[in-house]
C-alpha positions in Angstrom: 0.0 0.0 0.0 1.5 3.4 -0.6 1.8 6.2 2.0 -1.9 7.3 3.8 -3.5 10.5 3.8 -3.4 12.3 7.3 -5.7 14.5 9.1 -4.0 15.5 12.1 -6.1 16.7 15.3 -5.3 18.2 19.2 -7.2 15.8 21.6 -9.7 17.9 23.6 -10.3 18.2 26.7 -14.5 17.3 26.1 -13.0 14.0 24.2 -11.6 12.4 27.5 -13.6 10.6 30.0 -13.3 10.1 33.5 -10.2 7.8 33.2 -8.5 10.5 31.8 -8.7 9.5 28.3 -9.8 9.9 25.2 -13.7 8.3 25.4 -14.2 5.3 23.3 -16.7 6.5 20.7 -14.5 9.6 20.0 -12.5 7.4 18.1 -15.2 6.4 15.9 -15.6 10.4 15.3 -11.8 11.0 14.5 -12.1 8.6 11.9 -15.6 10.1 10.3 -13.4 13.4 9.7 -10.7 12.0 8.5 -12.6 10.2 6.0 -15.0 13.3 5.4 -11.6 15.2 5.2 -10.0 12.4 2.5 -13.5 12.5 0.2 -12.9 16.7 0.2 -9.3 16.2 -0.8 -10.4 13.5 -3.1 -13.1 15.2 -4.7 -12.6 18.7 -4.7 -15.9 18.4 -2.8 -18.0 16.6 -0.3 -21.7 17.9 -1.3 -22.5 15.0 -3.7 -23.8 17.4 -6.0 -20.9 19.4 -6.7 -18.5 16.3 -7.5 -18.0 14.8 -4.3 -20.1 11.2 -3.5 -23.2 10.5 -1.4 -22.2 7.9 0.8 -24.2 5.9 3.7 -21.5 3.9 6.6 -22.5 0.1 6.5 -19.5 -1.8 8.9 -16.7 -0.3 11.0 -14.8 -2.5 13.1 -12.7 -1.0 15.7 -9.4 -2.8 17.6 -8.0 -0.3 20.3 -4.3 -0.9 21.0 -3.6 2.5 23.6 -4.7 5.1 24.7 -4.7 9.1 23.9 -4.9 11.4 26.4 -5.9 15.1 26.1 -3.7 17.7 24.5 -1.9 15.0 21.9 -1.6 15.5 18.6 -2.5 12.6 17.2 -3.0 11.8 13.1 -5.6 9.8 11.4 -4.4 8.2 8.6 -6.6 6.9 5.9 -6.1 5.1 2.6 -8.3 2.6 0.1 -8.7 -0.4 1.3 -10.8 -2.0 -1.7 -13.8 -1.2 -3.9 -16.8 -3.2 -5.3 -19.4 -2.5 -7.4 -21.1 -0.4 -5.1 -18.6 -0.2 -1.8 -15.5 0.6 -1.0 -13.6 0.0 2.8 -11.1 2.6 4.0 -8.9 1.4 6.7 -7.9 4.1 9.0 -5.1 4.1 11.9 -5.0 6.6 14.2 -1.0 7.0 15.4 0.6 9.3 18.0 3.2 11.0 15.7 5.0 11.5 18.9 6.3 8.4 19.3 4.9 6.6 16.4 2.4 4.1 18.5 -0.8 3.0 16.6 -3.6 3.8 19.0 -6.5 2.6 17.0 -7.0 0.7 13.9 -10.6 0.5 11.7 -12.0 -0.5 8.9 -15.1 1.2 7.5 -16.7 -0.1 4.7 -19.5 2.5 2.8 -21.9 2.2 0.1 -22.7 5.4 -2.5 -26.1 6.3 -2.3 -28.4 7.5 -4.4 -30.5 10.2 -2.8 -33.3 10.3 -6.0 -33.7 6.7 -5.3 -32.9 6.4 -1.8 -30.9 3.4 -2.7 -27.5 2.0 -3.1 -25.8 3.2 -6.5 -22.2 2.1 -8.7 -19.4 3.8 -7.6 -19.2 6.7 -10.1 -16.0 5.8 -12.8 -14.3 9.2 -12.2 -15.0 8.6 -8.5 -13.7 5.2 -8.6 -10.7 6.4 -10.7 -9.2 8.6 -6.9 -10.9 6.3 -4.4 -8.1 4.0 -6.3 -5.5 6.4 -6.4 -5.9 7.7 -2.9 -4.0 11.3 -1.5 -0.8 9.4 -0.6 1.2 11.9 1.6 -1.5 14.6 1.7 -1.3 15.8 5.1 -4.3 17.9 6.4 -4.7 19.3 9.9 -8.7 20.2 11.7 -8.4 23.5 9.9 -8.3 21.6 6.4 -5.3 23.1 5.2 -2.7 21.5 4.1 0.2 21.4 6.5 3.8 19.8 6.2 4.6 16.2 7.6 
């Protein structure tokens, strides 16, 4: 696989739970960014109606490694996983750049949706086309500008 796109985020101090650390299901929200964050880069767009693709979430499995706590940077790093007909899995990986430890690892797997037909649709060709080629080294921080690695 070649290099992942990044979004890189500052824990807050509303993510963490009682133990100190980040909550559970905030991972689960890191991830939706990063992958809302990848489709923008991907795209140029992520209204589906200005080249960007309507997409509903249909599996995520999660496996939590370590902790974050608050104030870490921490970068979600996504990249194509594979792509059917009408699907396509990102894994994402959510490291502390710090010291390079891999807190989280997911894989999502999402189907484009047709909004007319409120059903499942083929992934567009052109959209297939960078869902294939990825943003290998982009690096984006919660701003959505592009920052150096």
């Amino acid at each position: 696989m070649s290099q992942p796109f990044i979004y890189r985020l500052r824990v807050r101090y509303h993510e963490c739970d009682g133990q100190k650390i980040v909550f559970n299901a905030r991972y689960a929200e890191y991830i939706d960014i990063a992958a809302l964050e990848y489709s923008r880069h991907l795209f140029g767009s992520v209204d589906a109606n200005s080249g960007g693709i309507d997409w509903r979430l249909v599996q995520q499995t999660t496996e939590w490694k370590a902790p974050a706590h608050f104030d870490e940077v921490l970068d979600v790093q996504v990249q194509t996983k594979s792509l059917g007909r009408t699907s396509f899995c990102l894994l994402a990986d959510i490291i502390r750049p710090s010291d390079g430890t891999r807190l989280v690892s997911a894989e999502t797997t999402y189907v484009v949706y047709n909004e007319v037909t409120a059903s499942k649709a083929p992934i567009p060709g052109p959209g297939r086309e960078r869902l294939e080629q990825g943003a290998p080294g982009i690096v984006i921080d919660c701003s959505g500008l592009t920052c150096r690695n």
